[in-house]
N, C-alpha and C positions, 0 to 999 in steps of 0.2 A: 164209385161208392162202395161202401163196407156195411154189411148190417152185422152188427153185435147181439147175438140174442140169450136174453136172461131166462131162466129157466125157473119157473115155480106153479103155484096153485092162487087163484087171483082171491081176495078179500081178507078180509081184517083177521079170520078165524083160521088162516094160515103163514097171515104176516112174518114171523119168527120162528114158522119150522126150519127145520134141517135143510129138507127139499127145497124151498126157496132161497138157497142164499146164490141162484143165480138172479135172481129179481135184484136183491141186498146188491150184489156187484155191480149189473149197470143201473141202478138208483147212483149209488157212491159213483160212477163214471160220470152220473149226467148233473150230479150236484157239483162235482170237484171240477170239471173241465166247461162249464159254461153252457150246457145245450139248454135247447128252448125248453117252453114247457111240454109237459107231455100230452096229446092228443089219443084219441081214439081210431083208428084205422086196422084193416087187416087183420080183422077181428082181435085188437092186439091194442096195448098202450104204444106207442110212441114219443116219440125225442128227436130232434134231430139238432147234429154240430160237425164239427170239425176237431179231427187229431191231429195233427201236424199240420201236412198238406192234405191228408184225406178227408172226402166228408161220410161222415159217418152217423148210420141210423140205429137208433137203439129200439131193439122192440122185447115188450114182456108180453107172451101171448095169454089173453084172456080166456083159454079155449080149455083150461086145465090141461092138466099135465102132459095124461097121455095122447090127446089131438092138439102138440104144440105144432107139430109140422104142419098143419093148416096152415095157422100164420103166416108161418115161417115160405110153404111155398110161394104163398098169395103175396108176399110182399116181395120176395125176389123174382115171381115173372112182372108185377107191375114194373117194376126198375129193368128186368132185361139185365139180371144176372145169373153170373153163374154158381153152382154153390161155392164155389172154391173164394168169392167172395164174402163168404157165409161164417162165422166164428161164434160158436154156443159155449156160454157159462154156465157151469152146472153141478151138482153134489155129488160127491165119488166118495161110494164106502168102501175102496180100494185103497185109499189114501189115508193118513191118520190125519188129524184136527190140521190145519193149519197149513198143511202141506197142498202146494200149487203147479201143476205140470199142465204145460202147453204138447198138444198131441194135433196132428194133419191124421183124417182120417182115419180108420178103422170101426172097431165092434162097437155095439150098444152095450154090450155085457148085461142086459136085463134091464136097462134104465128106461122104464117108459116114454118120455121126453125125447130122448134119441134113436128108440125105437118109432118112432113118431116122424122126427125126422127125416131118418133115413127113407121110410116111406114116400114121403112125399117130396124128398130134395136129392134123394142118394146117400149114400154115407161119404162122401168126399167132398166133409165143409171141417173147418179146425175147432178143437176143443181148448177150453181152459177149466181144467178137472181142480173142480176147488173140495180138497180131503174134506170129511166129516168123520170118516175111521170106520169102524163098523160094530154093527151089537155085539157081534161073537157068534150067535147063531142064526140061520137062514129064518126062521119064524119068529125072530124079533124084527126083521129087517124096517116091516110095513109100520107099527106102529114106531120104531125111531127115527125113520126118516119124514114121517109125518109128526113127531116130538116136537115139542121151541129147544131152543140151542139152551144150557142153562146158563145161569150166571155167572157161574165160573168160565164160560167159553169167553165171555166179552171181550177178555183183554186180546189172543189170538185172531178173534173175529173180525175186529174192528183194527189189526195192523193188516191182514189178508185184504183189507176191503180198500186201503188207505191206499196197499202197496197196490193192487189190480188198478187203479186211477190213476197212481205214477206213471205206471207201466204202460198203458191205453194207447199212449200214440205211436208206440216201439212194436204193440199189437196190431194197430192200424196200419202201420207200416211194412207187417210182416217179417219182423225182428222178435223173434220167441227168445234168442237170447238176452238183447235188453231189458226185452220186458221182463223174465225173469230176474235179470239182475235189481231192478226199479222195485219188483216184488220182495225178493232176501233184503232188502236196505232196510223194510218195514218189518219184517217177520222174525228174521237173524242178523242184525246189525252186528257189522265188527266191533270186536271190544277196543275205544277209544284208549289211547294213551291217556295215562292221566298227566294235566296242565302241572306246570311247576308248580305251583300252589300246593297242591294235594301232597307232593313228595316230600316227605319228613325231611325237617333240614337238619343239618348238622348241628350239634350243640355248641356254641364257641368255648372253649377249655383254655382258662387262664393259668399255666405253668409257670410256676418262680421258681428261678434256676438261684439256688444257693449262691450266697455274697463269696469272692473268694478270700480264702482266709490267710492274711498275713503275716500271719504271725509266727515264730520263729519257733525252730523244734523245740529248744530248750523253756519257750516263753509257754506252747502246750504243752509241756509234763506240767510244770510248775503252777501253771492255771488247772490240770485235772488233778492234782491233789491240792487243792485248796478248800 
């Protein structure tokens, strides 16, 4: 078993910040790939389905932010895993809008969430760093990561959230490369040939080749001076 864990602040009056769009990611996972509905356990919402061959638990921990690794411990000793079974989606103002990188362990760099977990789980479960960009300066940080995304983000939002549930079972799986590829098809699609149709077609150009003329040297002078 895998547990997917979303990352954000629970109820309505955070639904669309910044910091939630690890909640946004596995929602879009458990709507797009079939899981149950969600439950309450482990101080935490729940889901559970299957990604390929794996079965996989979704949890959005109710506990706010910064005591998500509560959850997050108390649902990997009920199962008798290890963290390394462990994969968090989360908001990186390291990365600009849109931009998506799978990371195996390391730092929290200041994220309460993963300072959270590492507490209570280690720091050696994998990330999926979903970019938000950053204010610019360290004392904006709190109020834009607690900001709603605005309405110009929609359209990158919602390919990032499309392509993380392509990519889900390539995650489950332990394929950080597919899954990023499943991710770029949504985000940075190659640019299609275009269909013959589109390609301007040629004009068809009707040339008349002059009659040939037979008529005799002496019969043209006598015809241009007439």
């Amino acid at each position: 078993m895998k547990l997917f864990v979303g990352l954000g602040n629970p109820g309505s009056k955070y639904a669309r910040n910044r910091h939630n769009i690890g909640f946004m990611a596995v929602d879009r996972i458990a709507e797009d790939c079939g899981f149950g509905p969600w439950k309450s356990k482990f101080q935490a919402e729940i889901a559970e389905g299957r990604l390929g061959q794996e079965k996989v638990l979704l949890i959005k921990p109710q506990t706010f932010m910064n005591r998500s690794g509560q959850s997050v411990g108390e649902a990997m000793r009920f199962y008798k895993l290890d963290s390394t079974d462990v994969t968090v989606l989360h908001d990186e103002l390291d990365l600009a809008p849109g931009k998506v990188r799978v990371k195996a362990g390391g730092g929290h760099a200041g994220h309460n969430g993963l300072r959270s977990i590492h507490e209570h789980i280690s720091p050696a479960y994998d990330r999926v760093r979903l970019g938000i960009g950053h204010p610019g300066r360290k004392e904006l940080v709190s109020p834009y990561v607690l900001g709603d995304f605005a309405k110009a983000d929609s359209d990158w939002l919602e390919d990032v959230l499309r392509g993380v549930a392509d990519g889900a079972r390539h995650l489950a799986n332990g394929d950080g490369g597919k899954f990023m590829n499943a991710v770029a098809l949504r985000t940075a699609p190659p640019r299609s040939s275009k269909s013959p149709s589109e390609h301007p077609k040629p004009t068809a150009q009707t040339i008349t080749e002059p009659a040939e003329d037979s008529r005799s040297a002496m019969q043209k002078l006598m015809d241009k001076f007439k």
